[in-house]
C-alpha positions, 0 to 999 in steps of 0.5 A, spaced: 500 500 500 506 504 501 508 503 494 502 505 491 501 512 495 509 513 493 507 511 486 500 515 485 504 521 489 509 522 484 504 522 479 502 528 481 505 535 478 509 538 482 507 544 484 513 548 481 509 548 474 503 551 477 507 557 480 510 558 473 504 558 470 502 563 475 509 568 473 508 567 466 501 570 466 503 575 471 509 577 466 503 577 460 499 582 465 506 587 466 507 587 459 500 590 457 503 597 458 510 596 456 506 595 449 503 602 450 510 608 449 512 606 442 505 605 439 503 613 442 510 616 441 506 620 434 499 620 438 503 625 444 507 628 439 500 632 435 496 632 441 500 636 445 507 638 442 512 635 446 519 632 441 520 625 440 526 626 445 522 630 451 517 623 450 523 618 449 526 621 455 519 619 460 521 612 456 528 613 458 526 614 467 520 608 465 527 603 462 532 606 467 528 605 473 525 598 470 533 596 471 535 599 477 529 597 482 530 590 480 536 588 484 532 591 490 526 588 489 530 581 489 532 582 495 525 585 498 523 579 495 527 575 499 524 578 506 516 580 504 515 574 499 512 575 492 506 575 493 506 582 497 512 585 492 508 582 486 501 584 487 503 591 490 507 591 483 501 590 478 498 596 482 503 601 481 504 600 474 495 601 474 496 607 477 501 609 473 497 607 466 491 610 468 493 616 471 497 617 464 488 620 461 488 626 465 495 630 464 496 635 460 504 636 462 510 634 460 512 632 468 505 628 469 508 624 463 515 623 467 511 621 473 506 616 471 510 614 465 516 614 468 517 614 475 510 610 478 510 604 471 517 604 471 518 602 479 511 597 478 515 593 473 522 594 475 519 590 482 517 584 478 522 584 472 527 578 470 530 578 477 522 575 478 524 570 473 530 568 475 527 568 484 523 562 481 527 558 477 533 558 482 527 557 488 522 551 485 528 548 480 533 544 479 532 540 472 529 544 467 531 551 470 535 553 463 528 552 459 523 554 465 528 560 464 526 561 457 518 560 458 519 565 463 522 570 460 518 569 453 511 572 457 514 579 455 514 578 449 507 573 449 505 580 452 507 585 446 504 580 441 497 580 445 497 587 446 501 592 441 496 590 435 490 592 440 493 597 442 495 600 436 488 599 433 485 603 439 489 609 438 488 609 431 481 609 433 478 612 439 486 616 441 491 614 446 487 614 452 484 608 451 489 603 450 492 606 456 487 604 461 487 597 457 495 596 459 491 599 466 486 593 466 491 588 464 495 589 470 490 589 475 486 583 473 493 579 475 492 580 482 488 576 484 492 570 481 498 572 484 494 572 492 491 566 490 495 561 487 503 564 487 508 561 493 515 563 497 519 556 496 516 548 495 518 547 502 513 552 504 509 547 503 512 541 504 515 539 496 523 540 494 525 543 489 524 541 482 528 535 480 532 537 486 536 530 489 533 527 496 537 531 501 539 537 497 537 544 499 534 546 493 528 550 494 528 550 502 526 556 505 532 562 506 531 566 513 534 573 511 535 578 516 537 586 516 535 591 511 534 588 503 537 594 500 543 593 504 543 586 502 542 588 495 548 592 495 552 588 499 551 583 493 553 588 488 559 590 492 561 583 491 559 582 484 564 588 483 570 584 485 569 579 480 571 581 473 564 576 470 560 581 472 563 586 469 562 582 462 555 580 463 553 587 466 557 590 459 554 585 454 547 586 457 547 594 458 549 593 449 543 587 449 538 593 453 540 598 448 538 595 442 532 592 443 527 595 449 532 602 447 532 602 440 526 598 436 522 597 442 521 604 442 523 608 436 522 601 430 514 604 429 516 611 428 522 609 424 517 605 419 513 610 418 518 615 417 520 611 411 511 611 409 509 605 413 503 605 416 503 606 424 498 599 425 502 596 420 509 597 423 505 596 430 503 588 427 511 587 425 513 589 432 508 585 435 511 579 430 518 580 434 513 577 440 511 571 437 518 569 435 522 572 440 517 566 445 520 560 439 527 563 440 527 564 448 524 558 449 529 554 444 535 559 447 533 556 454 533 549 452 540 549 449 542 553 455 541 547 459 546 543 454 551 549 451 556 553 455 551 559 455 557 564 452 558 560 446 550 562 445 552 569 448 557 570 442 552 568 436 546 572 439 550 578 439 554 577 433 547 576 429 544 581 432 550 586 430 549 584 423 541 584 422 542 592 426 547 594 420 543 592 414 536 594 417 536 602 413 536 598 406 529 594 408 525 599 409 519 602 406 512 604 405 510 597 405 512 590 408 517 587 403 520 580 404 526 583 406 523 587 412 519 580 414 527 576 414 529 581 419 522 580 424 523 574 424 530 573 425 530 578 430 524 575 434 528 570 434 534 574 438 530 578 442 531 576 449 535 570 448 541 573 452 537 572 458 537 564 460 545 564 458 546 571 462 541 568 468 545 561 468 552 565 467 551 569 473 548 563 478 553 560 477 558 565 478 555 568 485 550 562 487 545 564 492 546 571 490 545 570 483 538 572 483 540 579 487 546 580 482 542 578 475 538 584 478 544 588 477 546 586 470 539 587 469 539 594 472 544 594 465 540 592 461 535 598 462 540 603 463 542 601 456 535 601 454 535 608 456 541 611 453 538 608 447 531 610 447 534 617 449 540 618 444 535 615 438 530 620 439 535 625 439 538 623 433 531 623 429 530 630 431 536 633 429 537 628 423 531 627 420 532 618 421 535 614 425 540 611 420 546 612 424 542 610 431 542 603 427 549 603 426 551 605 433 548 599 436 550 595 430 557 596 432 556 596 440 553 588 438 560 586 436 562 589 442 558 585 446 560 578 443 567 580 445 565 580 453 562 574 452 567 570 450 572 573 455 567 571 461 571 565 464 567 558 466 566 557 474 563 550 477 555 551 477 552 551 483 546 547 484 
């Protein structure tokens, strides 16, 4: 009878599946308004007259502050658990969606825009994916990682398209109250369904060996944002770091900075239609999901620099010839680089997560805040110096050589991080 109730127990999926589930849904539900600034750059533009770099900078905040919360969110995370942080989270990015209706100032934008969405989403960011595969998984934590970091990009392909059509159609503030919506119709799963660590109830980690510690609660004590930078301050004497933080500021860059924000207004400098770019930005979410994935599948089997060097490199080469495809209408040659570029998008994140696990173990997810924090830094330069560079020269060709250039940078600092023993 005993190994019939063993047998049947084993059967039953472990619980770290659902609590997945429920942080992709979550991720999808943040992504709502991270879909609204590149749609609504031109809306804002001819309704109140602000430049394309007066809005790129309200971006800028919102990508900065996405980067640097996320290293102090991990660490909150680690002391109030993820349920408070995460539905607090969802409803600070409601706020600011919503409020964004009633400005009529370029400082309102900066606040709401900036400051309220760009705190909500930087406390559940990619350290809220990395917090959850390092606690509920031992097996699978490179494709799970994948799974994970894809919600994003399911989030723009669910949203953008829809955005964008409500723009045309009824204005900007429509949408905006959509993204509000959508954020705040994930709270009551994350309070229902979302848990700290498998042994809050009663489960090991994911694959996890019988006797191994993966997965077992961690008591901290003292402040979280003493803890976050303690951890920096570790992480800073090591020259890995330094490498991933690097090549993840250059990924940043070059996708949120440059054709998250500007990719729509470039085309239709070039005659494309707004809600035609917008559905070709979309189709980036729907590969990007079969590139993460895939690049979280092969992290598990490849030393995550080799992959590093060949997203990088890739990315570099496709940034350099994207002033020759486009055009008024959706040519082949403009597809190409969509799908391939889907397919690059966020697939730095498994092998950058794997790098920094095992390089600073049980800090790795507090220390992959930091490398995020990066990522958004990066993202904000770019979303800024891109804005800029259109409004004095008329096109963004030399912001797509820049990036192009930096690409081939990052790729050198991956090759350069060395390997150290993984820790499970």
């Amino acid at each position: 009878m005993t190994q019939i109730l063993e047998k049947k127990t084993s059967r039953r999926l472990h619980r770290a599946w659902p609590v997945a589930a429920v942080g992709f849904i979550t991720l999808i539900g943040a992504a709502g308004f991270r879909s609204v600034p590149s749609v609504l750059l031109d809306p804002l533009h001819e309704e109140f007259g602000w430049s394309h770099a007066t809005i790129s900078g309200a971006v800028s905040i919102n990508l900065l502050l996405y980067g640097l919360i996320s290293p102090f969110a991990a660490a909150l995370m680690d002391r109030l658990g993820l349920r408070k942080v995460v539905s607090g989270a969802l409803v600070l990015i409601a706020l600011g969606s919503g409020l964004t209706v009633f400005m009529d100032s370029s400082w309102q934008l900066l606040l709401c825009w900036g400051l309220l969405v760009g705190v909500g989403t930087g406390s559940m960011s990619m350290t809220f994916v990395a917090t959850i595969t390092g606690r509920w998984f031992v097996e699978r934590r490179g494709l799970v990682t994948g799974i994970l970091t894809a919600a994003g990009a399911t989030g723009q392909l669910v949203f953008l398209p829809l955005i964008a059509h409500l723009a045309t159609d009824y204005g900007w503030r429509v949408p905006a109250l959509v993204a509000a919506g959508a954020a705040l119709a994930v709270v009551p799963l994350v309070l229902l369904f979302l848990r700290d660590y498998p042994s809050d109830v009663g489960l090991r980690a994911y694959g996890a060996p019988e006797g191994s510690a993966a997965g077992q609660r961690v008591q901290t004590t003292g402040n979280s944002g003493v803890r976050a930078l303690s951890a920096l301050w570790m992480a800073m004497h090591k020259p890995a770091f330094w490498m991933l933080a690097g090549g993840f500021a250059i990924c940043g860059a070059s996708t949120n900075g440059l054709i998250g924000t500007h990719f729509v207004t470039a085309a239709h400098d070039h005659g494309m239609p707004p809600t035609t770019a917008a559905s070709l930005l979309a189709l980036v979410g729907i590969f990007d999901v079969a590139g993460t994935i895939a690049s979280g599948w092969l992290t598990d089997r490849w030393d995550p620099r080799y992959l590093l060097i060949a997203y990088y490199s890739l990315r570099g080469l496709s940034l350099l010839i994207l002033p020759s495809l486009l055009g008024p209408s959706a040519q082949p040659s403009i597809w190409v680089f969509i799908i391939f570029y889907g397919l690059d998008w966020v697939a730095t994140v498994p092998p950058t997560v794997a790098l920094c696990r095992e390089w600073f173990g049980v800090d790795g997810p507090i220390v992959f805040g930091w490398v995020f924090a990066s990522h958004q830094i990066g993202a904000a330069v770019a979303a800024t110096g891109a804005g800029a560079i259109r409004d004095a020269q008329g096109d963004y060709n030399l912001a797509w050589y820049l990036a192009g250039g930096l690409c081939a940078a990052a790729a050198l600092m991956s090759a350069s991080i060395g390997r150290k023993v993984a820790v499970v």
